[in-house]
C-alpha positions as CSV (number, residue, x, y, z in Angstrom):
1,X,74.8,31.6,56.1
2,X,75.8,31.0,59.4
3,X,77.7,34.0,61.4
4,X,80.2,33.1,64.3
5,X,82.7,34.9,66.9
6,X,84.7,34.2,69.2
7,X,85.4,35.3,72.6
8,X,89.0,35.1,73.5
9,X,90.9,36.1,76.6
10,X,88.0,36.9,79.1
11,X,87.1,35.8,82.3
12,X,84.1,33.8,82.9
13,X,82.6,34.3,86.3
14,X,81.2,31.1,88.5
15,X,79.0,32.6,90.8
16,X,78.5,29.8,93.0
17,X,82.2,28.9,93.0
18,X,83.4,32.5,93.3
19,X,86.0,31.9,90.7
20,X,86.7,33.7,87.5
21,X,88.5,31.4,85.2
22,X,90.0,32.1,81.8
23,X,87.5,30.6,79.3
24,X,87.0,31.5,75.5
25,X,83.0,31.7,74.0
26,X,82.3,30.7,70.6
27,X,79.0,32.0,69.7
28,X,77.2,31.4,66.2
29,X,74.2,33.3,64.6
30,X,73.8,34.9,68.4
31,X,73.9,31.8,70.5
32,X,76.7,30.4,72.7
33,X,77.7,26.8,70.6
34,X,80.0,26.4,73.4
35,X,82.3,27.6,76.4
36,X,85.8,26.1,76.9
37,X,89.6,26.5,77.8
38,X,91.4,29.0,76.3
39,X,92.2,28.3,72.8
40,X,89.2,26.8,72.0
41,X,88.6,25.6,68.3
42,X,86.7,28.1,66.2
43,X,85.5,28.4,62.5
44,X,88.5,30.0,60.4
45,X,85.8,32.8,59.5
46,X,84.5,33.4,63.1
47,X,85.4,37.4,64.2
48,X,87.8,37.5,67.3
49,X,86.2,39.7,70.0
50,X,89.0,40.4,72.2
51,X,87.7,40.5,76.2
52,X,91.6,40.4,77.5
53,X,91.5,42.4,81.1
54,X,88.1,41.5,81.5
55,X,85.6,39.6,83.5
56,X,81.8,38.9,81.9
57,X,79.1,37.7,83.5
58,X,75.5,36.9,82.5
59,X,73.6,40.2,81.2
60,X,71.3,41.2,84.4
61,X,67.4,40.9,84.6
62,X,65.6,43.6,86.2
63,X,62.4,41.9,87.3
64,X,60.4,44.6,87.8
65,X,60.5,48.4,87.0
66,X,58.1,51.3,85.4
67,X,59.8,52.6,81.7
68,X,56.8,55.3,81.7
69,X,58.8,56.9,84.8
70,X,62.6,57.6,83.7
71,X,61.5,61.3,83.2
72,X,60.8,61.5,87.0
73,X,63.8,60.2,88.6
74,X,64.5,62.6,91.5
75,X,61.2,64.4,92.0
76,X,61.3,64.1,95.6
77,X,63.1,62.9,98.6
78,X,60.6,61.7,101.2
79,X,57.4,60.3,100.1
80,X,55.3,56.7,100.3
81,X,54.1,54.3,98.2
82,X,50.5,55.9,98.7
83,X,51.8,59.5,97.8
84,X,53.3,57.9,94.5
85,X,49.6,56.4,94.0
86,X,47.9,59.3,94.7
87,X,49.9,61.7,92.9
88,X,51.4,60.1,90.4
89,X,48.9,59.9,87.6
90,X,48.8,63.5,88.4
91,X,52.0,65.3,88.2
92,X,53.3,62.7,85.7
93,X,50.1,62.6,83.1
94,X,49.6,63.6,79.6
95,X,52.3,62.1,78.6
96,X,51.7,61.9,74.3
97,X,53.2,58.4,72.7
98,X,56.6,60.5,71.2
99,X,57.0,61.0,75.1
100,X,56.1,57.8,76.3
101,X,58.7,56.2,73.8
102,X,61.3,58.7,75.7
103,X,60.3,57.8,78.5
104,X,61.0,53.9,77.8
105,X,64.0,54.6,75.8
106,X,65.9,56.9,77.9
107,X,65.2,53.9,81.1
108,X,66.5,51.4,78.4
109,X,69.8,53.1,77.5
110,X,70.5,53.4,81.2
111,X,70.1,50.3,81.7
112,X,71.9,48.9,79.1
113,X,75.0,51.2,80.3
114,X,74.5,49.4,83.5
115,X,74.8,45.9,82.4
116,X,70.9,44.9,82.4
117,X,70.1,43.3,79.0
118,X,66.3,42.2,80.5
119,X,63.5,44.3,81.6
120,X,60.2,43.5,83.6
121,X,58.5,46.7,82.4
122,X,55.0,47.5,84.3
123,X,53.6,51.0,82.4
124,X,50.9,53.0,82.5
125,X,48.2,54.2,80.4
126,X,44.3,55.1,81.0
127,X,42.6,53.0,81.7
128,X,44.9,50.8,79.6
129,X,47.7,52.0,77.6
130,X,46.6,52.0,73.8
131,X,48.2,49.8,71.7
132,X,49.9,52.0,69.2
133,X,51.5,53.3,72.6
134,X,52.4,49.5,73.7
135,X,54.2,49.0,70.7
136,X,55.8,52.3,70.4
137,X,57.0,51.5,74.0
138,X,58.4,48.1,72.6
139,X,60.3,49.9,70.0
140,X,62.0,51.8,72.6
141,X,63.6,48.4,73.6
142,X,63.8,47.1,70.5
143,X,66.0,50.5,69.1
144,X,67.8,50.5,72.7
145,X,68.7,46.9,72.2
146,X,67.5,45.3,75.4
147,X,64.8,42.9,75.6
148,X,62.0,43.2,78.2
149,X,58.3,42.2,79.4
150,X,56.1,44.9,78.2
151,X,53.0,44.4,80.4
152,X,50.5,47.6,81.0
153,X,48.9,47.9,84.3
154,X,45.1,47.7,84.4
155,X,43.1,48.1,87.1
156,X,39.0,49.4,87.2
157,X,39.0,50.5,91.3
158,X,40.0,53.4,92.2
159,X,43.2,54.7,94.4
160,X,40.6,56.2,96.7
161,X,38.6,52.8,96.8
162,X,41.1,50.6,97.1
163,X,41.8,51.6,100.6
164,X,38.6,51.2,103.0
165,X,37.4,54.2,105.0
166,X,39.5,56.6,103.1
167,X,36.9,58.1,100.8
168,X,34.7,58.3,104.0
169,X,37.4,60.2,106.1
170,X,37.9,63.1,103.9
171,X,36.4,66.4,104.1
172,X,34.1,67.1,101.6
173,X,35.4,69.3,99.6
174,X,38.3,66.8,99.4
175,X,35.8,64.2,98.3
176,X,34.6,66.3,95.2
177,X,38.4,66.5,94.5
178,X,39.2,62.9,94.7
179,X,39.0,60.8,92.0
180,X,36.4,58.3,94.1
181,X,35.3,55.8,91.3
182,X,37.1,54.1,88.2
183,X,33.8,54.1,85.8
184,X,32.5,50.2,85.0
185,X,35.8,49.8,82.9
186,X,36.4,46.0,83.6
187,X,34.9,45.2,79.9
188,X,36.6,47.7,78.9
189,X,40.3,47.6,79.9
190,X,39.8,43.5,79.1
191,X,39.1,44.3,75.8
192,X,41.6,46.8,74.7
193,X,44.4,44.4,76.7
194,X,43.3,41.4,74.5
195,X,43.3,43.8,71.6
196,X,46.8,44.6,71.6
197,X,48.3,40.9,72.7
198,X,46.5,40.2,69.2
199,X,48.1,42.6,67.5
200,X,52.1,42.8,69.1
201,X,54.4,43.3,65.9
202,X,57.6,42.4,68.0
203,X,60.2,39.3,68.2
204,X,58.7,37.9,71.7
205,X,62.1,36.5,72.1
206,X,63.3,40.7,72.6
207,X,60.3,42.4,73.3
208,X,56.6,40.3,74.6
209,X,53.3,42.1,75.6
210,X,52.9,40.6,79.2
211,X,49.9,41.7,81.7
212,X,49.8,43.2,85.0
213,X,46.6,44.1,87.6
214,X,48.7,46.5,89.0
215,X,47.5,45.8,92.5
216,X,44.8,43.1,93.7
217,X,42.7,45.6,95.9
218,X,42.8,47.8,92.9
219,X,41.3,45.0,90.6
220,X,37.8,43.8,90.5
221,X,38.1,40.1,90.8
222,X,36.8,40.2,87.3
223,X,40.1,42.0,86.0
224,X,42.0,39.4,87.6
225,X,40.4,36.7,86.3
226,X,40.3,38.0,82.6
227,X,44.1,38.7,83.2
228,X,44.6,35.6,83.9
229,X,42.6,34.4,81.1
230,X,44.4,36.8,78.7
231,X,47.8,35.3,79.7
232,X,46.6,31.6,79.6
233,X,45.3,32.0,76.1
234,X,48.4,33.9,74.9
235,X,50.9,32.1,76.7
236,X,52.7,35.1,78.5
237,X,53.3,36.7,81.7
238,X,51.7,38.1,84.6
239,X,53.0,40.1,87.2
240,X,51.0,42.4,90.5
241,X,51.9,44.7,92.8
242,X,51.8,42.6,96.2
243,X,51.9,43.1,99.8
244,X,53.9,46.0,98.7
245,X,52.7,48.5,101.7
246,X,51.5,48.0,105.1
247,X,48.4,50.0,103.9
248,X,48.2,47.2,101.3
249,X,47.6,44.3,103.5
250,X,45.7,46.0,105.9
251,X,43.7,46.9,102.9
252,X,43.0,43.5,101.5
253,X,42.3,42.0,105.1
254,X,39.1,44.1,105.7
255,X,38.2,43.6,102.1
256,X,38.3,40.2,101.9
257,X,39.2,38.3,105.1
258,X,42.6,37.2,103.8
259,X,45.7,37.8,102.1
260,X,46.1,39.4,98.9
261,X,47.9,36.2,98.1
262,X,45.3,34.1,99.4
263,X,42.4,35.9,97.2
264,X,43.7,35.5,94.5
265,X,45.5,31.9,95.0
266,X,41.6,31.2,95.4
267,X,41.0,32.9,92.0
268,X,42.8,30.2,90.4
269,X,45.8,32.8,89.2
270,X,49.0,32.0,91.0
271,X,51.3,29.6,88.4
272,X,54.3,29.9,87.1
273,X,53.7,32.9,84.4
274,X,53.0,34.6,87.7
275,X,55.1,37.0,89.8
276,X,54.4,39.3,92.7
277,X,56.3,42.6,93.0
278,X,58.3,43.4,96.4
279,X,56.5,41.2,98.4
280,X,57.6,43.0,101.5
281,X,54.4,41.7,103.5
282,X,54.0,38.6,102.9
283,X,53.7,36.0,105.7
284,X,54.8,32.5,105.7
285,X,51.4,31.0,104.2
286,X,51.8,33.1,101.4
287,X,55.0,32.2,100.5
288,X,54.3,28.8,100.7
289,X,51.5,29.4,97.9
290,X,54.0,31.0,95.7
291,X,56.0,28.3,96.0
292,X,53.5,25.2,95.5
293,X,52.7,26.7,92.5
294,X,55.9,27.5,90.6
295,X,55.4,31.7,91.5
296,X,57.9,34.2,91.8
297,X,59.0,37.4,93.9
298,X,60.4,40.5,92.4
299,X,62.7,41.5,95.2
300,X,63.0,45.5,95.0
301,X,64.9,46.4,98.5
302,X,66.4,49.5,96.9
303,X,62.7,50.9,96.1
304,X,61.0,49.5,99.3
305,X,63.8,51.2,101.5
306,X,63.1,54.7,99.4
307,X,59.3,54.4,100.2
308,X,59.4,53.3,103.5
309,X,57.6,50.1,102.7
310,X,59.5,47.8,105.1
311,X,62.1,44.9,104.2
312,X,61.0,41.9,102.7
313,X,62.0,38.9,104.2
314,X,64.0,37.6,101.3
315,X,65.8,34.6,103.0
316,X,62.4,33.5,104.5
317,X,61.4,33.1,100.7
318,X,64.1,31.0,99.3
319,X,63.9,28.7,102.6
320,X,60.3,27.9,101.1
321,X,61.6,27.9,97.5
322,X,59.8,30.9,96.0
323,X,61.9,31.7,92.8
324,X,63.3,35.5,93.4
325,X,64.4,38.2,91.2
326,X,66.1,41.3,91.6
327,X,64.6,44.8,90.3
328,X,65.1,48.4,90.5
329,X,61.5,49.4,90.2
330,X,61.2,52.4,88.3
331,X,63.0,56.0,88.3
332,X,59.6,57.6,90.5
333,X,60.6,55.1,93.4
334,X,64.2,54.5,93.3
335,X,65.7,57.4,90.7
336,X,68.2,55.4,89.1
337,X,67.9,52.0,87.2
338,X,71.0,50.3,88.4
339,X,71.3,46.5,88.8
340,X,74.6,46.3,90.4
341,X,72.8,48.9,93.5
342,X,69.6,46.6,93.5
343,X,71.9,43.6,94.0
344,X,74.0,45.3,97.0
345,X,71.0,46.6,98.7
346,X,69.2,43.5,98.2
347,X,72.4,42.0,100.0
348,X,72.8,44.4,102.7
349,X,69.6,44.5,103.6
350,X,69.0,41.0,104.2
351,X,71.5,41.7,107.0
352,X,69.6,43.9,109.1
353,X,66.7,41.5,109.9
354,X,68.5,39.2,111.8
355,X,72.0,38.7,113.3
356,X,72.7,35.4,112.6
357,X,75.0,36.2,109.7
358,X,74.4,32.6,108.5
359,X,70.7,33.6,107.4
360,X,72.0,36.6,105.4
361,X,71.8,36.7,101.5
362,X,75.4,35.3,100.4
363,X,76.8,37.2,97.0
364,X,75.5,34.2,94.7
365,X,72.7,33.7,95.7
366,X,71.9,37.6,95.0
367,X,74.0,37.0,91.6
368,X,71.6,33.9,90.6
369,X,68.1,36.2,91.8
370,X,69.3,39.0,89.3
371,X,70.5,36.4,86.1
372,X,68.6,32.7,86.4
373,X,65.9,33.9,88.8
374,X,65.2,36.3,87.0
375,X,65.2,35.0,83.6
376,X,62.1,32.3,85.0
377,X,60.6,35.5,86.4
378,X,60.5,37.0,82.8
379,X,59.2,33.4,81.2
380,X,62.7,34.8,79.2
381,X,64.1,31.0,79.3
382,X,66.5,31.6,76.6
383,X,69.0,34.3,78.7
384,X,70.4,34.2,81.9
385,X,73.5,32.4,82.1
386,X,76.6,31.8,79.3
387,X,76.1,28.3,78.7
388,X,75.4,26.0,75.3
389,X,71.9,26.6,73.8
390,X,71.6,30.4,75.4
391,X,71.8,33.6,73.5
392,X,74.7,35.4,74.0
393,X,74.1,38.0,76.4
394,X,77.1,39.1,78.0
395,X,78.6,42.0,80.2
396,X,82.2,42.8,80.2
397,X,83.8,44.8,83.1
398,X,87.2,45.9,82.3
399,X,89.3,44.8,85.1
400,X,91.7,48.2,85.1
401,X,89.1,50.1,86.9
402,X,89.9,50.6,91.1
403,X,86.8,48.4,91.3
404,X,88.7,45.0,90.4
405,X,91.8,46.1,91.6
406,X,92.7,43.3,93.1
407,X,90.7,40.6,92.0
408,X,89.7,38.8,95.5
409,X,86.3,37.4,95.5
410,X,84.7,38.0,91.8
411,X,81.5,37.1,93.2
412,X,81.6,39.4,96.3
413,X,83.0,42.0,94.2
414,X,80.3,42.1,91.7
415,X,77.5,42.6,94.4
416,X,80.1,44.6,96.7
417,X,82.0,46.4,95.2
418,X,80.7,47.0,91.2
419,X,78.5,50.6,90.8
420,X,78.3,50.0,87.2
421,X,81.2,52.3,86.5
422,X,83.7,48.9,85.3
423,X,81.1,48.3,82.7
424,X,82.9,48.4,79.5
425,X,81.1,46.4,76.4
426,X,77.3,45.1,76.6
427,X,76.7,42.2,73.8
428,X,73.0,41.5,73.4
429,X,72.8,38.1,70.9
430,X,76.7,38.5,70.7
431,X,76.2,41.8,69.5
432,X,77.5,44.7,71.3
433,X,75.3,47.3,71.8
434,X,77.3,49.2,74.2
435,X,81.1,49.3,73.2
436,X,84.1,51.2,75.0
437,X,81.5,52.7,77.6
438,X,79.2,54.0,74.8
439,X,75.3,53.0,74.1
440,X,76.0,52.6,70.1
441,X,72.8,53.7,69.1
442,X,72.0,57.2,71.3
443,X,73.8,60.6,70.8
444,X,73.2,61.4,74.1
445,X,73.1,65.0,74.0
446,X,70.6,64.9,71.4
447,X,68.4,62.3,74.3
448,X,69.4,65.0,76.7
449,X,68.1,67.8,75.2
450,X,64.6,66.0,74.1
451,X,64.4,65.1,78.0
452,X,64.5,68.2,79.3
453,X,61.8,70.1,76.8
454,X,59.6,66.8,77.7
455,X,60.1,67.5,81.1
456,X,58.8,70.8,81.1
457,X,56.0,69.7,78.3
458,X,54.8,67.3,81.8
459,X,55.3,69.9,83.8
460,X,53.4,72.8,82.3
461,X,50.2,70.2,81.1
462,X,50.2,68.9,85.0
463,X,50.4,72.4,86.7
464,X,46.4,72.2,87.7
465,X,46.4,68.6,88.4
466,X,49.4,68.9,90.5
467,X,47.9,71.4,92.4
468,X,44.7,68.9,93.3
469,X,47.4,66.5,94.6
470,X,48.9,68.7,96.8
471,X,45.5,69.8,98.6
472,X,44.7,65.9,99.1
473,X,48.4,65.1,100.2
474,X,47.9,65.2,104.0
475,X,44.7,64.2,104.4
476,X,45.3,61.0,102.5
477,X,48.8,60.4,103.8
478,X,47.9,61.3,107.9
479,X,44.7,58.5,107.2
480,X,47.3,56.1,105.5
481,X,49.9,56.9,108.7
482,X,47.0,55.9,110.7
483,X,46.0,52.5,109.1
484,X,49.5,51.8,109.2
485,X,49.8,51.8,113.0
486,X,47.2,48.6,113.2
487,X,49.2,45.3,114.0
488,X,49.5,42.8,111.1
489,X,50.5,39.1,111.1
490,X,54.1,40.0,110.2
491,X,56.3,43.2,111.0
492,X,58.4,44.4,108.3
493,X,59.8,48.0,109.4
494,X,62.9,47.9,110.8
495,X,62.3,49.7,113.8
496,X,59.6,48.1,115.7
497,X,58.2,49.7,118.0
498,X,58.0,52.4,115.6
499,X,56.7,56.3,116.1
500,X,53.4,56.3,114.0
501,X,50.9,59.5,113.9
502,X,47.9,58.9,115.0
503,X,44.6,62.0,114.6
504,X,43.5,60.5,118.4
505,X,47.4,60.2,120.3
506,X,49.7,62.5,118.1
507,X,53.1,60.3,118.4
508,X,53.0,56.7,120.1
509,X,54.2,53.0,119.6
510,X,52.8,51.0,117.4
511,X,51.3,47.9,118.9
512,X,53.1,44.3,119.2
């Protein structure tokens, strides 16, 4: 038997025509039927959900973050991507599958509170995560009541490998301490990835096993192609960390003559199931290959800001007509997993890299990145907007909160203005799984109390390991300052000339 409700009294925001009219939803077995006036005819049976003094809006995508990391938000306050890489597996290893699930669920529940109802979710595992812990992870979404991308990241070169000459530049003893080569693992990490796309348990329209090669210069071309492969024959997703650092490109120029994009454009796996992650150095050629070929960007300005990486050239991307997303990344790079601060920094950002305010992101565009863009990104085609035919996925911000108050410019307003803290119900297939500011199915002191013992359970397994990445630390990150201070195709720091350290000249300008 069919189940129906109605949404009466709300406001329904237009993004594009910055309006928020009164319309009422009528929603049946978990998809919108139809939107209309107020008053709209409903099934005598259908349940009146009252959203009177509220505006909704699409539930937003995050199109790219790390669920394995929630537990980490915070740990420090100035370090790089290549300090996360290098450190990261770690201080923030050993984590068993109960903590894992945590992990995800405790990033999921945030981000349900926050009005995100999709996740692109890049974890971890070694070499691949297992897939009793992939589906454990998908549980977490499932019992948090958000949908999302599950895709591990694989990779069989090292960190140390991946960047050229850095091995080579350490001292010894650092040598013996690095981690220098991933063992022959392409077969390997293939295998167990095809393995557990088999073997997913979970509704793909909530919770899909997608794959990610974490970073090309990381990936044998073999991994990338048997990605690719993987996702072709299971009809999913793939997204990669690219041109995410200046270290990055530099990297995959000496390695292969080229752009990351380029390489692997020439493997054959740009489409669109695929998405790049921040994006932050690519040039106009590689832009133009996302766009031939149906790709998308993860924009993560909030994330590349907090690890220096540089500012992606957002508007240069939608000029070409690469599809863009919004995302956080996850609570290692950027601490909190907000949408609403990923959409204003993605905003604001786009006006510091040039002063003609007429190139700078406008309020819906960043609005349609974070719900339609984002639900391509995702291969999610069923959310995204509140419209016939899609599930109903729906935010409600109460409008007596100092946020709304007045109501000028609903669309400015939401990138602007809303922090999260007007965020009052969150329906996932018109069923609320946040109601009156509360996640429905978390005691959160209970969560609270389970995060902290896990933290220290991290803490206390890492202590040795932790104490390896310290010793490494500066010579890996003075070599990485170094490469950095070579001239590339594009500049993407925001101070240019910049001071960068180099072992011959101390301080001095980077190059034009």
């Amino acid at each position: 038997m069919s189940s129906f409700s109605i949404i009466r009294g709300g406001r329904l925001l237009d993004a594009a025509g910055r309006t928020a009219p009164f319309k009422d939803i009528l929603v049946k077995d978990g998809a919108i039927l139809e939107v209309g006036e107020p008053g709209l005819a409903a099934p005598p049976e259908a349940e009146v959900v009252d959203a009177s003094r509220h505006l909704m809006h699409p539930g937003l995508v995050n199109s790219h973050t790390h669920g394995s990391g929630a537990l980490t938000r915070g740990y420090l306050d100035r370090w790089n991507l290549e300090m996360l890489l290098m450190a990261a597996p770690r201080r923030f290893g050993n984590q068993s599958a109960e903590i894992k699930y945590l992990n995800t669920y405790l990033g999921a529940v945030e981000m349900a509170l926050k009005g995100c109802t999709v996740a692109y979710d890049l974890t971890f595992g070694v070499p691949v995560a297992t897939t009793e812990e992939l589906i454990a992870m998908g549980q977490a979404y499932r019992d948090a009541g958000i949908r999302a991308v599950m895709a591990p990241m694989l990779s069989d070169i090292s960190f140390y490998r991946a960047i050229p000459g850095l091995v080579e530049s350490l001292p010894a003893e650092l040598q013996r301490l690095s981690v220098i080569d991933a063992a022959d693992a392409t077969d390997e990490v293939l295998r167990l990835m095809g393995e557990a796309l088999a073997a997913w348990p979970h509704d793909r329209d909530h919770v899909k096993l997608g794959v990610a090669p974490t970073i090309p210069t990381h990936c044998s071309d073999a991994l990338m192609r048997g990605s690719d492969r993987l996702v072709r024959d299971y009809d999913t997703v793939m997204q990669s960390h690219v041109g995410e650092s200046k270290v990055q490109v530099l990297a995959a120029k000496e390695f292969w003559g080229k752009s990351m994009v380029a390489h692997i454009d020439e493997l054959g796996l740009i489409g669109p199931h695929f998405s790049v992650a921040h994006g932050v150095w690519l040039d106009d050629d590689d832009m133009r290959r996302l766009a031939d070929r149906g790709a998308s960007v993860s924009h993560n300005a909030g994330s590349n800001m907090r690890l220096g990486a540089g500012i992606a050239d957002s508007r240069r991307m939608l000029e070409l007509g690469v599809n863009l997303g919004i995302g956080t990344d996850g609570a290692t790079s950027s601490d909190n997993q907000n949408m609403y601060e990923a959409m204003r920094a993605a905003q604001q950002v786009s006006c510091v890299r040039q002063p003609d305010h007429r190139l700078w992101l406008s309020a819906p565009e960043v609005i349609a990145a974070a719900t339609t863009g984002g639900a391509r990104l995702t291969g999610f085609g069923h959310v995204g907007s509140i419209e016939p035919g899609k599930r109903a996925d729906i935010v409600f911000l109460t409008l007596d909160h100092p946020n709304w108050m007045p109501v000028n410019d609903p669309s400015n307003q939401l990138v602007l203005v809303e922090d999260a803290t007007a965020v009052r119900h969150v329906m996932v297939d018109g069923r609320f799984i946040v109601r009156d500011g509360r996640h429905l199915a978390s005691d959160m002191a209970a969560l609270a109390g389970k995060a902290e013992a896990a933290r220290e359970t991290i803490a206390s397994l890492n202590q040795a390991d932790m104490a390896v990445a310290e010793r490494l630390e500066e010579a890996v990150t003075s070599f990485c300052r170094s490469l950095s201070a070579k001239p590339y195709s594009v500049e993407r720091y925001a101070a240019f000339p910049c001071r960068c350290e180099t072992p011959e000249a101390g301080f001095a300008a980077t190059p034009a």
